[in-house]
C-alpha positions in Angstrom: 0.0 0.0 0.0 0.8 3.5 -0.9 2.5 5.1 2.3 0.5 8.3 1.7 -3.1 6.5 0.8 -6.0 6.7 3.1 -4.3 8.9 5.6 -6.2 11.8 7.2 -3.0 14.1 8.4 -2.0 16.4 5.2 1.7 15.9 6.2 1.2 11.5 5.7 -0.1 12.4 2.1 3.8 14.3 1.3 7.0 13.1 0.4 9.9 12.8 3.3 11.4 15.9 4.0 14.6 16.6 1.8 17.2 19.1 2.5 18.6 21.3 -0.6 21.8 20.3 -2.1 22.3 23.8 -3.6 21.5 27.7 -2.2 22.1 30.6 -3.3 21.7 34.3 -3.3 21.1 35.3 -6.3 21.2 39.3 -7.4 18.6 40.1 -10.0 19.2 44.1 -9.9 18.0 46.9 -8.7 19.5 46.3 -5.1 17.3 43.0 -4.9 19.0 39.6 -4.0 16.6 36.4 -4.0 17.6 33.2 -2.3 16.9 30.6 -5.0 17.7 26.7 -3.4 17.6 23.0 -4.9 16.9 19.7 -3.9 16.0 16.3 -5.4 17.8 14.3 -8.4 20.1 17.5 -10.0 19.5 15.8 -13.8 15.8 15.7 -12.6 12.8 16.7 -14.3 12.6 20.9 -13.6 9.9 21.9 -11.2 10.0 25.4 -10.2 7.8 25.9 -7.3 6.2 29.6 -7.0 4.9 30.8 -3.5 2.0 32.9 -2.9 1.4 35.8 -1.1 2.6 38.3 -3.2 5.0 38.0 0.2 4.7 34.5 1.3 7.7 33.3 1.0 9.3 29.8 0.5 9.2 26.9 3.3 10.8 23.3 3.6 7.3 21.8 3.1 6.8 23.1 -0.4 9.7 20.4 -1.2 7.4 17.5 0.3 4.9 17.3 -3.1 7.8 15.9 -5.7 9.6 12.3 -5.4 13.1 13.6 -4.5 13.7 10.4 -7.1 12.7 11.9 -10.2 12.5 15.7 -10.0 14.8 18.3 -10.0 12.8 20.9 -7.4 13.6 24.9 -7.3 12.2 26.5 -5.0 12.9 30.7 -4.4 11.8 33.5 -1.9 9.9 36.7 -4.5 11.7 39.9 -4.1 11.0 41.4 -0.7 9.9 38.5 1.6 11.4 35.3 3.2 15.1 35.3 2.8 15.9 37.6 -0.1 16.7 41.1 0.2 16.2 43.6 1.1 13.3 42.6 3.6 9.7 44.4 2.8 11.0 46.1 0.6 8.6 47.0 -2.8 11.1 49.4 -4.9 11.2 48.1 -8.4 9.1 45.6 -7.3 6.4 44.3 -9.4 5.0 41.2 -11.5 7.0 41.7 -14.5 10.3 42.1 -12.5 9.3 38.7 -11.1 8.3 37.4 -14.5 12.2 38.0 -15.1 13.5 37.0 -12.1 11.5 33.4 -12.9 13.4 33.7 -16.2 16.6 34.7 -14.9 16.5 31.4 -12.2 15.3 29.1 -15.2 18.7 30.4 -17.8 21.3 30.3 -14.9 20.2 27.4 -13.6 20.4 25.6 -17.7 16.3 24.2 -16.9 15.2 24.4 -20.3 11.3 23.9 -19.9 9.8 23.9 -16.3 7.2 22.5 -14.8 5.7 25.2 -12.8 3.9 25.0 -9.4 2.1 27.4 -7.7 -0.9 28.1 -5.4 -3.2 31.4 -4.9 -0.6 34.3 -6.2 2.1 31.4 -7.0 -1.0 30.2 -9.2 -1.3 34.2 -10.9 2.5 34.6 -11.5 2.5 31.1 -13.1 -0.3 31.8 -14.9 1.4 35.0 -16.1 5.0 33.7 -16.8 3.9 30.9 -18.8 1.8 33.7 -21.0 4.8 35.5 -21.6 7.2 32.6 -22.1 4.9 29.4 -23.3 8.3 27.7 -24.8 9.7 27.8 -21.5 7.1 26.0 -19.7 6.2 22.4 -19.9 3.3 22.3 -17.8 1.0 24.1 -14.9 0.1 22.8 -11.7 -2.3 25.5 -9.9 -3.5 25.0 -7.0 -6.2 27.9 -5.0 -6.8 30.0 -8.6 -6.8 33.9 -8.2 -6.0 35.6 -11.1 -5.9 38.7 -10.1 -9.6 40.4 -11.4 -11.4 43.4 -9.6 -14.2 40.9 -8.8 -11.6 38.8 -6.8 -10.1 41.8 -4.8 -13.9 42.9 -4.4 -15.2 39.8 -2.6 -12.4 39.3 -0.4 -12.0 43.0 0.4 -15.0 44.3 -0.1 -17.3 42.5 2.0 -18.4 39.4 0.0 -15.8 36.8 2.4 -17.2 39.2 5.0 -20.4 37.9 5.2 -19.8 34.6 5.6 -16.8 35.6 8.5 -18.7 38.9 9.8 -16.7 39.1 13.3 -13.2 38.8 11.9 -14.1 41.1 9.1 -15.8 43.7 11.7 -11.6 43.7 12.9 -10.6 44.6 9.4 -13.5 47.3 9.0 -13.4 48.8 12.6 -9.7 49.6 12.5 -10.5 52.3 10.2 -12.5 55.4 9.9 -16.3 55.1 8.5 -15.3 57.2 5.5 -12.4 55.3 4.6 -14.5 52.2 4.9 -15.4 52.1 0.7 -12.0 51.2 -0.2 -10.5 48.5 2.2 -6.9 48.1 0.1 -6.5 52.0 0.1 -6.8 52.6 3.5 -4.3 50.0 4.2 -1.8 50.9 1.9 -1.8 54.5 3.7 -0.8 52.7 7.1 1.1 50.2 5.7 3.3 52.6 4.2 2.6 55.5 7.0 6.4 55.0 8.0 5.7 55.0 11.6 6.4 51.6 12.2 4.2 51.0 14.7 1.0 51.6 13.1 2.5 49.5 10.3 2.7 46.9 12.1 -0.4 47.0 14.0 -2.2 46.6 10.4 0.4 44.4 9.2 -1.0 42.0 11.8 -4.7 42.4 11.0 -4.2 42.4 7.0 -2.4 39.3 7.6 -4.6 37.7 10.1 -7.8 38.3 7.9 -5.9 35.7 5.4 -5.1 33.4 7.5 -8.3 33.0 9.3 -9.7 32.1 6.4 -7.2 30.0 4.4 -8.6 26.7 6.0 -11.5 25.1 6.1 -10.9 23.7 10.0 -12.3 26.9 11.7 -10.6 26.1 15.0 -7.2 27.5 13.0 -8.9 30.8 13.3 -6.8 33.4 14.8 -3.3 32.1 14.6 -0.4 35.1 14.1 2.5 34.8 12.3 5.5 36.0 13.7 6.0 40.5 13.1 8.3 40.5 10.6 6.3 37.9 8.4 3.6 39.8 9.1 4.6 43.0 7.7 6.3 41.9 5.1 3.8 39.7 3.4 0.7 42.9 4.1 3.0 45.3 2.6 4.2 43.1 -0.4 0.6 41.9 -0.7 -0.9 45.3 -0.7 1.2 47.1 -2.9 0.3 44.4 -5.6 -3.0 44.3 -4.6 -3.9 48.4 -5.0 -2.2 48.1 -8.4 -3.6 45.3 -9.7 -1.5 43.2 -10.1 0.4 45.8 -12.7 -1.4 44.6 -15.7 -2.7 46.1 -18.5 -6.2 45.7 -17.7 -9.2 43.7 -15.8 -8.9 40.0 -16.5 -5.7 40.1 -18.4 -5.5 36.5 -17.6 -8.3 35.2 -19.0 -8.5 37.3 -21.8 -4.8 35.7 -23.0 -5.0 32.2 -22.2 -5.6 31.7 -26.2 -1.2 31.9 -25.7 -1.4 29.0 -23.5 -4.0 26.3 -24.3 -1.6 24.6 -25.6 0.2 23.4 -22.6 -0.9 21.0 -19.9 -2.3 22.1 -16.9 -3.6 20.8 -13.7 -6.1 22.5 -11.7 -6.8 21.8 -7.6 -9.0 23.7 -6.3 -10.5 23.4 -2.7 -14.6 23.7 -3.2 -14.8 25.9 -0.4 -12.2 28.4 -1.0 -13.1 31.6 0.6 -10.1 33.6 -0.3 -10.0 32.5 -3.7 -13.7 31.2 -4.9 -13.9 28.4 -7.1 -15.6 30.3 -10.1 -12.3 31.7 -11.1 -10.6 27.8 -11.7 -13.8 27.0 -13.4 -13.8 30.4 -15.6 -9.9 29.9 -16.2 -10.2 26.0 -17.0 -13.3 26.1 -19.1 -12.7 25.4 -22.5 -9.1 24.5 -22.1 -9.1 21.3 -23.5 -5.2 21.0 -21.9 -6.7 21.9 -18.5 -7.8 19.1 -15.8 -9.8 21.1 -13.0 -10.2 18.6 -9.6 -12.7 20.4 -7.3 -12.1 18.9 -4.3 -15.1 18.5 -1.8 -14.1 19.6 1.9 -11.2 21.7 1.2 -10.6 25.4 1.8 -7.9 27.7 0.5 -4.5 26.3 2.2 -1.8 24.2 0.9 -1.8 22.2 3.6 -5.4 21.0 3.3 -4.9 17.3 3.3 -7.3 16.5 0.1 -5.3 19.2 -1.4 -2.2 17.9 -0.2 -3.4 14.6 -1.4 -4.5 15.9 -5.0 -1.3 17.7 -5.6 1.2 14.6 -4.3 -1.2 12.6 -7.2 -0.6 15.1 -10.0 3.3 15.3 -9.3 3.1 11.1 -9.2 1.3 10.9 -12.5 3.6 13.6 -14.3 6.5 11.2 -13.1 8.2 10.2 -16.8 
């Protein structure tokens, strides 16, 4: 039997832990260094594994969803958060200069085409990499879709999550003055980037916490806080993408360009009740993709760590396996 089949625990569903036989700090310009690692078989197959947030960062369990065996895993920390540098930081700091930094890791590292993994904004910077460099990319495991639409931003921070969460969105809303109220992302961005530090933190912790009450469908998670300096890293990273939209051209850029990418493979997990990121935008994204496989998976929320997500990813990676 399987040593990850029928298990209930989202961590019995992974892959062993691995440590990285390669890190580095890599500088990508304009005073930004990005801590780019590698573990499993070096003449592997290329998975590059992209974090979400914007601001998340990188973590040893991200490893855990590839046989060691057969692929060659990359993970890296975006520009401004986890281990690359410098920390919070969101000068020349936008998708496209991630776009090139994911193109920069891919030459130096000699990848050719990658597999590419990502969840939530790792699932929108995939998304957009692979629309911009298609012969580069082999193939697109998203997990949690967002991609990045004023609909999206509008029901998670404009009261539609809210109703379903209405006293842990009354701590968003209540922090701020009634007539800043219209325009959630706005009024954080002004205390986010107030540069008293205090204050920046103090909504650091409550833009992060709305996320991660929410990122799980196990309610008794609610409440957890990361430690300060995550915290204000990922709010400040997240909201300076978020009140710009991303920095694309227009309202569903996405969508409206996945004609570049239909044809390459894609896999599609989605948790059926996602409140960050809803369902209807995998469904919109994978309908008519012939490529595209969308699993819907019953019971499941938002997080990574969900263990039918877990489960769903480990058996995507497994049937990829040459």
């Amino acid at each position: 039997m399987d040593h990850r089949s029928g298990q209930k625990s989202a961590a019995q569903y992974l892959y062993p832990p691995v440590d990285p036989y390669h890190q580095k700090m890599m500088d990508v310009g304009g005073g930004h260094q990005i801590y780019v690692e590698q573990c499993g078989r070096p003449d592997g197959v290329p998975v590059l594994v992209v974090h979400g947030g914007p601001g998340g960062g990188c973590s040893p369990a991200m490893r855990r969803y590839f046989d060691p065996a057969v692929y060659r895993i990359i993970l890296f920390d975006q520009r401004g958060c986890g281990r690359s540098k410098p920390h919070a930081s969101v000068e020349e700091n936008t998708t496209w200069h991630l776009v090139a930094d994911m193109e920069a890791i891919r030459a130096d590292l000699k990848l050719g085409k990658v597999i590419l993994f990502g969840g939530s904004w790792g699932a929108t910077l995939a998304l957009i990499y692979a629309i911009t460099h298609p012969e580069n990319t082999a193939h697109l495991v998203l997990r949690g879709v967002f991609t990045m639409t004023r609909a999206e931003l509008d029901w998670f921070y404009g009261g539609g999550a809210g109703r379903f969460f209405p006293d842990l969105w009354d701590r968003v809303v209540s922090a701020l003055p009634e007539a800043e109220r219209g325009d959630i992302i706005g009024a954080y961005h002004r205390r986010l980037f107030s540069g008293n530090l205090a204050e920046e933190m103090r909504f650091a912790r409550l833009w992060a916490n709305w996320e991660n009450a929410l990122a799980t469908i196990d309610s008794s998670l609610i409440g957890g806080e990361g430690p300060s300096d995550y915290a204000r890293a990922f709010s400040r990273l997240e909201n300076h993408y978020f009140v710009n939209l991303g920095f694309l051209e227009e309202d569903r850029w996405i969508l409206k360009n996945r004609h570049r990418i239909e044809g390459i493979g894609a896999d599609i997990v989605q948790g059926r009740f996602d409140m960050v990121c809803p369902p209807v935008a995998a469904f919109e994204l994978a309908q008519g993709w012939k490529k595209a496989r969308l699993n819907m998976v019953p019971m499941a929320g938002h997080a990574l760590s969900e263990p039918g997500i877990s489960a769903a990813l480990v058996e995507v990676m497994d049937r990829l396996r040459p």
